[in-house]
N, CA, C and O atoms as a GROMACS GRO file, in nm:
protein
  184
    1UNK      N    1   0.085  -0.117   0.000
    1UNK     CA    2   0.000   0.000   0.000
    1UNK      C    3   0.090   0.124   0.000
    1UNK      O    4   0.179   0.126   0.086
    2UNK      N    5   0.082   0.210  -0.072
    2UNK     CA    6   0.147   0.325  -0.051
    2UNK      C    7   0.090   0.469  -0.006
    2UNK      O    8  -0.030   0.480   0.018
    3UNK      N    9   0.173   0.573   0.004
    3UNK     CA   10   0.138   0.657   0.065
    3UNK      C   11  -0.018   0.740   0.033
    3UNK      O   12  -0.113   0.774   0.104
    4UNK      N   13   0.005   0.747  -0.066
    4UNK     CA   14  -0.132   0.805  -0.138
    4UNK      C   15  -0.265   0.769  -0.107
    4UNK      O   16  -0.367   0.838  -0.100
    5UNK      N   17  -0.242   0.616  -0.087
    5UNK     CA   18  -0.328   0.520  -0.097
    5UNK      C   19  -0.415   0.518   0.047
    5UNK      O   20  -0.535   0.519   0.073
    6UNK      N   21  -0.292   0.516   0.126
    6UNK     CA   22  -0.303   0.569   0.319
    6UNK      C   23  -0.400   0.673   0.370
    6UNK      O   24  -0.485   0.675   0.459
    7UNK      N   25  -0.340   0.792   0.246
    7UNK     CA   26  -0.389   0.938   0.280
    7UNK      C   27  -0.563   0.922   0.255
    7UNK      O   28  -0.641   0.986   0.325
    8UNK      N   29  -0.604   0.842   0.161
    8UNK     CA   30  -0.747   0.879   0.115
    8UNK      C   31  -0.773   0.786   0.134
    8UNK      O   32  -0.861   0.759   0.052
    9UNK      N   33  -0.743   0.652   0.233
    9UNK     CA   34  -0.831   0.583   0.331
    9UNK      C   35  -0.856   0.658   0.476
    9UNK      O   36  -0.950   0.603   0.535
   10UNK      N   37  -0.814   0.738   0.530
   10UNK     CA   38  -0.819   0.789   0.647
   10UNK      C   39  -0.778   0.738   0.720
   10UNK      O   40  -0.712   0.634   0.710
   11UNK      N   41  -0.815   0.818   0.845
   11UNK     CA   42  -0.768   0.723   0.975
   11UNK      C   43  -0.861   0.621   1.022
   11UNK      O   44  -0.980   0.653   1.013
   12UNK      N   45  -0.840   0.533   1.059
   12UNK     CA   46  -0.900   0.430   1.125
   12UNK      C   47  -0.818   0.371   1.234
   12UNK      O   48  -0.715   0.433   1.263
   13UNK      N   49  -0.861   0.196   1.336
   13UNK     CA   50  -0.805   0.157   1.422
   13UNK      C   51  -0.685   0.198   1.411
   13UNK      O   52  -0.634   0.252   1.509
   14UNK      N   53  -0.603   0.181   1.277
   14UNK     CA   54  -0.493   0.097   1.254
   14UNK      C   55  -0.413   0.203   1.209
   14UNK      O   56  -0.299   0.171   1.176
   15UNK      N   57  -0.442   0.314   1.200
   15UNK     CA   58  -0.390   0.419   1.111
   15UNK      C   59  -0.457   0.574   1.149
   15UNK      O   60  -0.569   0.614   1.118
   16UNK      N   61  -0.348   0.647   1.229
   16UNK     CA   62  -0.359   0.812   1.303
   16UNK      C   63  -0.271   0.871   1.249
   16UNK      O   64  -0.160   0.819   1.245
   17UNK      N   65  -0.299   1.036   1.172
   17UNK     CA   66  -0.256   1.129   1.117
   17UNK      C   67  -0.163   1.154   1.216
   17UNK      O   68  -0.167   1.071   1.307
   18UNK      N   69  -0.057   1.265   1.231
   18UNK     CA   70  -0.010   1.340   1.315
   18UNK      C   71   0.061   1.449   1.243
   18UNK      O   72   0.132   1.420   1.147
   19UNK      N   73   0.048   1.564   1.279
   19UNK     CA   74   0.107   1.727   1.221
   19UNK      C   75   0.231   1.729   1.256
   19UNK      O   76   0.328   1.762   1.187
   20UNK      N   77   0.227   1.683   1.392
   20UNK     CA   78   0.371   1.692   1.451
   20UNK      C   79   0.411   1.577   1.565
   20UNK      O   80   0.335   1.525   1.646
   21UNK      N   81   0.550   1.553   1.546
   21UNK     CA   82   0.569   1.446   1.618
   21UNK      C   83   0.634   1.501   1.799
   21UNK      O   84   0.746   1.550   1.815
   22UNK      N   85   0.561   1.485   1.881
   22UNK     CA   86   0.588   1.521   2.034
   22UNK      C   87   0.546   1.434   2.121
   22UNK      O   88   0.532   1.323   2.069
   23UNK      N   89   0.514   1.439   2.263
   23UNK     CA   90   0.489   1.327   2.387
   23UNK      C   91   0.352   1.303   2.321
   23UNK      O   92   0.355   1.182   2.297
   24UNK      N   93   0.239   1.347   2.281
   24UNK     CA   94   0.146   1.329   2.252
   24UNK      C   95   0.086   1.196   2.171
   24UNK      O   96  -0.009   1.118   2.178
   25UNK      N   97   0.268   1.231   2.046
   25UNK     CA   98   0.242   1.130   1.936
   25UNK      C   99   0.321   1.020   2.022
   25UNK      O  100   0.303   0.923   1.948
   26UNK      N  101   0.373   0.987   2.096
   26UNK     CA  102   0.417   0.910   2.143
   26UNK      C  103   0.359   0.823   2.254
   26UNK      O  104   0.391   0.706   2.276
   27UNK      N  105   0.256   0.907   2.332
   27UNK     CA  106   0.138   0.831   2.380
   27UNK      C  107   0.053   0.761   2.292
   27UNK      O  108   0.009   0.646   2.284
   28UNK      N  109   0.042   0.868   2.225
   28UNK     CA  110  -0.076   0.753   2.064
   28UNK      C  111  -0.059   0.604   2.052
   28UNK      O  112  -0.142   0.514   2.064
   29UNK      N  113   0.131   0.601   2.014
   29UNK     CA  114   0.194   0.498   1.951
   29UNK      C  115   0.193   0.372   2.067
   29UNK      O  116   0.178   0.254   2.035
   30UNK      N  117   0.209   0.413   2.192
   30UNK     CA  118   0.192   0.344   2.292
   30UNK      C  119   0.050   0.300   2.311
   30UNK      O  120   0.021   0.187   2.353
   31UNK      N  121  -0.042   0.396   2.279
   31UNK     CA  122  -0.173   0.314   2.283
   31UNK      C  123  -0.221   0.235   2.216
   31UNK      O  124  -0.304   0.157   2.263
   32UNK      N  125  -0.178   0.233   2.059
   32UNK     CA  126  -0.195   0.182   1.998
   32UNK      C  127  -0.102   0.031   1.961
   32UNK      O  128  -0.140  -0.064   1.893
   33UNK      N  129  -0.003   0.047   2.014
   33UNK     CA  130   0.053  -0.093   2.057
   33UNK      C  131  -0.006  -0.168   2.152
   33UNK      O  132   0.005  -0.290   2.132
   34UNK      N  133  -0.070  -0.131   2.258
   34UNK     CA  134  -0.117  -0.156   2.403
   34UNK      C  135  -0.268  -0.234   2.324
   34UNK      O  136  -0.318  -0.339   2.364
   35UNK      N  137  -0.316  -0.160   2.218
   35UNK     CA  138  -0.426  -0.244   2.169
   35UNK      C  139  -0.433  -0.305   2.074
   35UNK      O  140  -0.532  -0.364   2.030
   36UNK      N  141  -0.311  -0.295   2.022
   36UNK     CA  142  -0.277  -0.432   1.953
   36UNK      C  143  -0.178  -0.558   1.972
   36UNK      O  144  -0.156  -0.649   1.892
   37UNK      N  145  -0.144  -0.543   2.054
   37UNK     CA  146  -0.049  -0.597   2.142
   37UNK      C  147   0.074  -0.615   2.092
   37UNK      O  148   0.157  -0.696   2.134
   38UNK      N  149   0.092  -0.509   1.966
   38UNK     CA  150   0.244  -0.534   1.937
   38UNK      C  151   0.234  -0.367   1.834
   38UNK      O  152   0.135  -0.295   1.835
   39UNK      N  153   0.355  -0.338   1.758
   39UNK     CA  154   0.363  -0.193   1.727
   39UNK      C  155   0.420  -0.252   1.591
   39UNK      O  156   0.529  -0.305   1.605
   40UNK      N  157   0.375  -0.253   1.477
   40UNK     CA  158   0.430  -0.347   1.370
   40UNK      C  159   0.542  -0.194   1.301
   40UNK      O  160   0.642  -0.240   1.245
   41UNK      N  161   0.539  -0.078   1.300
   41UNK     CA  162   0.572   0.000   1.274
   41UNK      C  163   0.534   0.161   1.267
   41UNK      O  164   0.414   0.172   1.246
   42UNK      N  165   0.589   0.267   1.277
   42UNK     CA  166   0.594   0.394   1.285
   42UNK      C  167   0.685   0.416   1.165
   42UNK      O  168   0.788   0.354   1.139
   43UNK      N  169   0.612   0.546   1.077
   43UNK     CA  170   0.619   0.598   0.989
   43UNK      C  171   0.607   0.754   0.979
   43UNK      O  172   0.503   0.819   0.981
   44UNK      N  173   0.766   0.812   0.965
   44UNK     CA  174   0.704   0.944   0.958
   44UNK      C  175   0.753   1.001   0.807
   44UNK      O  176   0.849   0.980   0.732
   45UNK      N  177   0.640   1.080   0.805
   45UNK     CA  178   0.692   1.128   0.666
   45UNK      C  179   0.668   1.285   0.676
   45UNK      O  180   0.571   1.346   0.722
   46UNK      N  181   0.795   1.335   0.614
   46UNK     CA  182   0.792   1.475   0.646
   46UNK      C  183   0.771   1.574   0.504
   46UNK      O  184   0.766   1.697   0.514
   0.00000   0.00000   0.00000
């Protein structure tokens, strides 16, 4: 799947925008490992 493809599915469970990366986005990433019980990857694109 590529980026494009990401952007104009939205966000869902599995997949959160972020403007900027800070403690915030880093709680996210933790929550979202925590409910999936594993973190398959983080992606930033600038």
């Amino acid at each position: 799947m590529n980026l494009q493809t990401l952007i104009k599915s939205g966000e869902s469970e599995t997949l959160e925008f972020k403007e900027k990366f800070d403690e915030r986005t880093v709680e996210s990433a933790v929550a979202f490992a925590n409910a999936s019980r594993f973190l398959k990857s983080i992606r930033v694109f600038v």
